[in-house]
C-alpha positions in Angstrom: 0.0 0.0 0.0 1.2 3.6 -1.3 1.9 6.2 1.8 0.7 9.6 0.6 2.0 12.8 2.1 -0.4 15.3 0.2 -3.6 16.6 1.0 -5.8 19.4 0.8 -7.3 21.9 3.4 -9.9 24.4 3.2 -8.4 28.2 3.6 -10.6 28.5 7.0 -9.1 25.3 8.1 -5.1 26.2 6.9 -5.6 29.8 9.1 -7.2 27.5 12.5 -3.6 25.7 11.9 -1.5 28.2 12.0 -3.3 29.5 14.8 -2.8 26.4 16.8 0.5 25.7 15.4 1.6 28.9 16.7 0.3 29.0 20.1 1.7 25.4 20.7 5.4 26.6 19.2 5.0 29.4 21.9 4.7 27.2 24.6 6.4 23.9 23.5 10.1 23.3 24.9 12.8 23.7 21.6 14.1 20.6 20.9 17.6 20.2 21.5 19.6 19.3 18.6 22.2 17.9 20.2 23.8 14.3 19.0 22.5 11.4 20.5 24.8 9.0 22.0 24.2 5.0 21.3 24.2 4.6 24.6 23.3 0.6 25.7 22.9 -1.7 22.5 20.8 -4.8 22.6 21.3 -7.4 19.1 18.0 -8.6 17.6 18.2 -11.9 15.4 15.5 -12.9 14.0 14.3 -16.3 14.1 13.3 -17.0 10.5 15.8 -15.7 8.2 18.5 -15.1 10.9 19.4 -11.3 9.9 20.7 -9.7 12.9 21.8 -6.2 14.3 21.9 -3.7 17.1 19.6 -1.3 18.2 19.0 0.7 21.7 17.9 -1.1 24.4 15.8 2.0 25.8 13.7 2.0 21.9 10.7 0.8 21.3 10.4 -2.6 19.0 8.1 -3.9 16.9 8.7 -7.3 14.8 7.3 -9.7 12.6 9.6 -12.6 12.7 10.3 -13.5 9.0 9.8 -10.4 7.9 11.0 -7.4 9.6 11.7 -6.0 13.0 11.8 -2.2 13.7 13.3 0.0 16.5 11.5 3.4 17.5 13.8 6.0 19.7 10.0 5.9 21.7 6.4 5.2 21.5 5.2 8.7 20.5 8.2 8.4 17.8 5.9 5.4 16.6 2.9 6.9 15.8 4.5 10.1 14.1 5.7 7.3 11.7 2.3 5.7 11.1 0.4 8.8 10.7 3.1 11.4 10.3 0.9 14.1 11.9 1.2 13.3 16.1 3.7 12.5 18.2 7.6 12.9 18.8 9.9 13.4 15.9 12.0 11.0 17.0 14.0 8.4 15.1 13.4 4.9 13.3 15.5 2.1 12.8 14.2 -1.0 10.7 15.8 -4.4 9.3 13.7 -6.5 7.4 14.0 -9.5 4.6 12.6 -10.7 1.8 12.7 -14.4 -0.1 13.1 -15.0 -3.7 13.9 -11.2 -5.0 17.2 -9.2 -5.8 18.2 -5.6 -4.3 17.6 -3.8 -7.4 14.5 -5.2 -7.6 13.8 -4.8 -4.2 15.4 -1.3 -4.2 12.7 -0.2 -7.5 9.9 -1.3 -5.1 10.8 0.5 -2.3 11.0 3.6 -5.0 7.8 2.6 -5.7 6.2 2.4 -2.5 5.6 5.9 -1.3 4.1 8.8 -3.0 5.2 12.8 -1.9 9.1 11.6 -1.4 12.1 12.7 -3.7 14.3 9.0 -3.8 18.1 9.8 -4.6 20.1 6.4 -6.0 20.9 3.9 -6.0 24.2 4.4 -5.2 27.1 1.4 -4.0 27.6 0.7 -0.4 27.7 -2.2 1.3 26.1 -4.3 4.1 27.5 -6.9 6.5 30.2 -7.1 4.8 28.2 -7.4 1.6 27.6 -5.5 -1.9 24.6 -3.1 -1.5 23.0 -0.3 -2.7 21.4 2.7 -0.7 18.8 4.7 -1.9 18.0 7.9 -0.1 14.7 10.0 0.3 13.3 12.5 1.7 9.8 15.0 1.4 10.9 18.1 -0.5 10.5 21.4 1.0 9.9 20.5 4.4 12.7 20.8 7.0 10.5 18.7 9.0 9.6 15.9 6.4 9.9 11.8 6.3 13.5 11.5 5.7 16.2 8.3 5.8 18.2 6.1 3.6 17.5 2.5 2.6 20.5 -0.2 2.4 19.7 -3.6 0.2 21.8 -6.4 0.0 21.3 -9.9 -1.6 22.4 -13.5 -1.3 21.2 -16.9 -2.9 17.8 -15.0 -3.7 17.3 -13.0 -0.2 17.5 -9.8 0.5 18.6 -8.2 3.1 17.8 -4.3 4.1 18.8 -1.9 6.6 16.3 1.7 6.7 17.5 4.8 9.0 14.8 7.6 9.6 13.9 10.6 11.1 12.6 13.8 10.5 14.6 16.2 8.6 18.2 16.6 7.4 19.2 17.9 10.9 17.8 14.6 12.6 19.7 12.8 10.9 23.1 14.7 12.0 21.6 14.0 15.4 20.9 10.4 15.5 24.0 10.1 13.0 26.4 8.3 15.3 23.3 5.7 16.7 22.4 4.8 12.9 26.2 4.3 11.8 26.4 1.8 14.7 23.1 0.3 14.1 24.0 -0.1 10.1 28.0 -1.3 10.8 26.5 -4.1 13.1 23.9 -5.9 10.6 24.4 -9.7 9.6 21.9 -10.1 7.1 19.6 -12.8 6.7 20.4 -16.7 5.0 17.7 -19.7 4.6 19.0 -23.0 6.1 19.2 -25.1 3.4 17.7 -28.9 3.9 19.7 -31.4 1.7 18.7 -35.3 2.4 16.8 -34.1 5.2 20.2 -33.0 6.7 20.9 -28.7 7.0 23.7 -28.0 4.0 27.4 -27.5 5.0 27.1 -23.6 4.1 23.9 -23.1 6.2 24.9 -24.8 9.0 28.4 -22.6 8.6 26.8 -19.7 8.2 24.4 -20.1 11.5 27.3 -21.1 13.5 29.3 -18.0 12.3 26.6 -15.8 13.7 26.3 -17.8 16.7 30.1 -16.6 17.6 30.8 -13.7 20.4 31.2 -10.3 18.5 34.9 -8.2 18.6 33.0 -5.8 20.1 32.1 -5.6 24.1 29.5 -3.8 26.0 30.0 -3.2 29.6 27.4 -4.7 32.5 28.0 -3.0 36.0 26.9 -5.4 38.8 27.4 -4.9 42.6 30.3 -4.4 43.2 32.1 -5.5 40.0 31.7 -4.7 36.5 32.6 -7.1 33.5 32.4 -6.3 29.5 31.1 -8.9 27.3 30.4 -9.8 23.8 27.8 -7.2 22.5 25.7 -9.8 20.4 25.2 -12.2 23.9 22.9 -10.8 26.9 23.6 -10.1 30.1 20.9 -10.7 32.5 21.0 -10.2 36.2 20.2 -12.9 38.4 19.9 -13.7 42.4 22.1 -12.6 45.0 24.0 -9.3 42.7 26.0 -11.4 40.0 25.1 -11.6 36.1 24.6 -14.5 33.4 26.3 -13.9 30.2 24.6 -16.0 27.3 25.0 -16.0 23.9 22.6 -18.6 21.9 24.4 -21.7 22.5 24.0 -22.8 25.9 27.1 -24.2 26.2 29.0 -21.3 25.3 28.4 -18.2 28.6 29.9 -16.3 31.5 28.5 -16.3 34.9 29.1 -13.7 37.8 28.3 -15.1 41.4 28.7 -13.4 44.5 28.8 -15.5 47.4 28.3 -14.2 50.8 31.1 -15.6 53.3 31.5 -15.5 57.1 34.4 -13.4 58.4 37.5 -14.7 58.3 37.1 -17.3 55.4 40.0 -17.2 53.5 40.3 -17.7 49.7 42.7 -20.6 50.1 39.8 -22.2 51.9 36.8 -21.2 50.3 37.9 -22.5 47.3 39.7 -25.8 48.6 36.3 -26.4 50.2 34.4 -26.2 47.5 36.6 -27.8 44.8 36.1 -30.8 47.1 32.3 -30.8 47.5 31.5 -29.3 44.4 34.1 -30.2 41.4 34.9 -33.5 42.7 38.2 -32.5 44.2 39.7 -30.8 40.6 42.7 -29.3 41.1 43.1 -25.5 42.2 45.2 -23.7 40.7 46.9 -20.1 41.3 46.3 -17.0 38.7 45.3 -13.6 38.1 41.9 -12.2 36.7 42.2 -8.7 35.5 45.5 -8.2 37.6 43.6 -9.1 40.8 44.6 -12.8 42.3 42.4 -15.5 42.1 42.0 -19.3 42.0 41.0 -21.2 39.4 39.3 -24.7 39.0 38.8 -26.7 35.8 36.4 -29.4 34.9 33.8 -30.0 31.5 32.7 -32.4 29.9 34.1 -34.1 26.5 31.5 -31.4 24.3 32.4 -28.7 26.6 35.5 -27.0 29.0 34.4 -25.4 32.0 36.4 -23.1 34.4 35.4 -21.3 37.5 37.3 -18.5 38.9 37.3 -17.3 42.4 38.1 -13.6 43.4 38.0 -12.3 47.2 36.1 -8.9 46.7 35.8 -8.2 50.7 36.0 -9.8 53.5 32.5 -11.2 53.6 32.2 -11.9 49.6 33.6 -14.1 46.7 33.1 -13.6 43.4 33.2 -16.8 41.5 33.3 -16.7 37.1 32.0 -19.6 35.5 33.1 -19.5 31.9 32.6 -22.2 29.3 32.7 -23.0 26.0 32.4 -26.0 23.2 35.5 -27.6 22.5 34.6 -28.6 18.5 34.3 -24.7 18.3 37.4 -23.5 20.9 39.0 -21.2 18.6 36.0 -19.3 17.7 34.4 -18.9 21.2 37.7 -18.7 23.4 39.3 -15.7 23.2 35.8 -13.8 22.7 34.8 -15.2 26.2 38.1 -15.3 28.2 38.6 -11.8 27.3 35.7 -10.9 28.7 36.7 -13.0 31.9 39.6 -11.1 32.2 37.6 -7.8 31.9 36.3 -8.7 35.6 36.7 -5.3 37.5 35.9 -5.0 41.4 34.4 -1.4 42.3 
């Protein structure tokens, strides 16, 4: 269905508007222009088509799984983009796919798709690493009017896009750095292939791929410690002040646990103790996390390696890190996750 931005108003009606429109600019707050910062990132992957990127955890969502998924900087922002008459002129960010099409052709649609809107492109660019091509639009002769850019990318007959949006050319400079982020982090979408009714080498390498812990690292602040992780897992908070790092294998995560202690317990013993009772009297070994001293115990399982790592935080807590990951994927999940171990910082 065509969006249409034209319409016609009686002269009686246009001079009530301006009326209002004027009395509201008099006492509405100026909106600060001002560049918005990222802030906290969340990653979205969607289940069907397994596209994936980052948006900010305070937005609004709304998603269609198999289709499209779509960020809003907040709820007012929302309807402004439905009806483009009420509510906040904030920003949109929206990822979407589409089966058994090409981006040109997917990029003419779009063209096609909205009525009142100047479309610039396409031009080259690229997307997840991908070829692409952007087209850009905007309303003409409104400093206020529907305006983004549109990124398409294609493989093995699915496309892949990444839409930006705000309104007016000076939004854009202000949710500039959020949209750069959002566009640099998109994996876009593949279809798991079924061969003999076994999943094909390629899909099963591309899911696993996505699967692995991002270069880049968020930061979680717990109490009393803070830790950085891999920005595509989550970090939840769980009972007792520690945090459960998870990405979407279960067998791949870092876990934060503070343990209360009586007065006097020392590390040595804590962890003798419960290497004992609770590892099956593994070996304890001496290291360092983050500089700080620590213990360290290893165990697993022949799919998995497991380590726990005790830190003394104060005299009444221990901070224990469980960290583990599958062994038939070491080299891809290691580093990602002992890095972020290592990232463990008492406040």
């Amino acid at each position: 269905m065509k969006q249409r931005f034209s319409f016609i108003l009686k002269p009686s009606s246009i001079i009530l508007l301006l009326a209002a429109a004027s009395i509201i600019g008099c006492s509405k707050k100026e909106e600060s222009m001002a560049p918005v910062q990222p802030g906290e990132m969340v990653t979205y992957t969607d289940l069907v088509f397994h596209f994936s990127f980052k948006a900010p955890k305070s937005w609004a969502v709304e998603s269609t799984p198999g289709n499209r998924t779509t960020y809003y900087s907040s709820p007012s922002t929302e309807t402004r983009f439905q009806n483009f008459t009420e509510g906040d002129m904030g920003a949109r960010i929206e990822v979407g796919a589409m089966e058994h099409s090409t981006k040109e052709q997917e990029a003419n649609n779009f063209k096609q798709s909205m009525s009142g809107v100047n479309f610039t492109g396409p031009t080259p660019d690229t997307l997840g690493g991908q070829p692409a091509i952007r087209i850009d639009y905007s309303q003409p002769d409104d400093p206020n009017g529907l305006t983004g850019y549109r990124i398409f990318t294609d493989k093995d007959s699915l496309v892949t896009y990444f839409d930006a949006a705000t309104f007016g050319a000076k939004r854009m400079t202000k949710y500039g750095a959020i949209f750069d982020l959002s566009k640099q982090s998109v994996q876009p979408g593949f279809v798991m292939k079924i061969t003999n009714g076994k999943y094909d080498s390629a899909s099963m390498q591309a899911m696993m791929q996505q699967m692995q812990p991002s270069s880049t690292f968020s930061t979680y602040n717990g109490s009393g410690f803070s830790i950085q992780y891999p920005d595509n897992f989550s970090a939840t908070g769980i009972s007792g002040g520690g945090v459960e790092i998870k990405g979407e294998r279960a067998d791949a995560m870092v876990r934060v646990d503070a343990n209360t202690i009586q007065k006097g317990i020392t590390l040595d013993k804590y962890v003798s103790d419960n290497a004992q009772k609770t590892y099956h009297g593994a070996a304890v070994q001496k290291t360092s996390v983050g500089g700080q001293a620590a213990q360290m115990v290893s165990y697993g399982s022949a799919g998995a390696t497991a380590r726990a790592y005790f830190i003394m935080g104060n005299p009444t807590t221990i901070y224990r890190i469980t960290v583990s990951w599958p062994n038939s994927l070491e080299s891809a999940f290691r580093p990602a996750l002992e890095k972020s171990v290592q990232s463990f910082h008492l406040k």
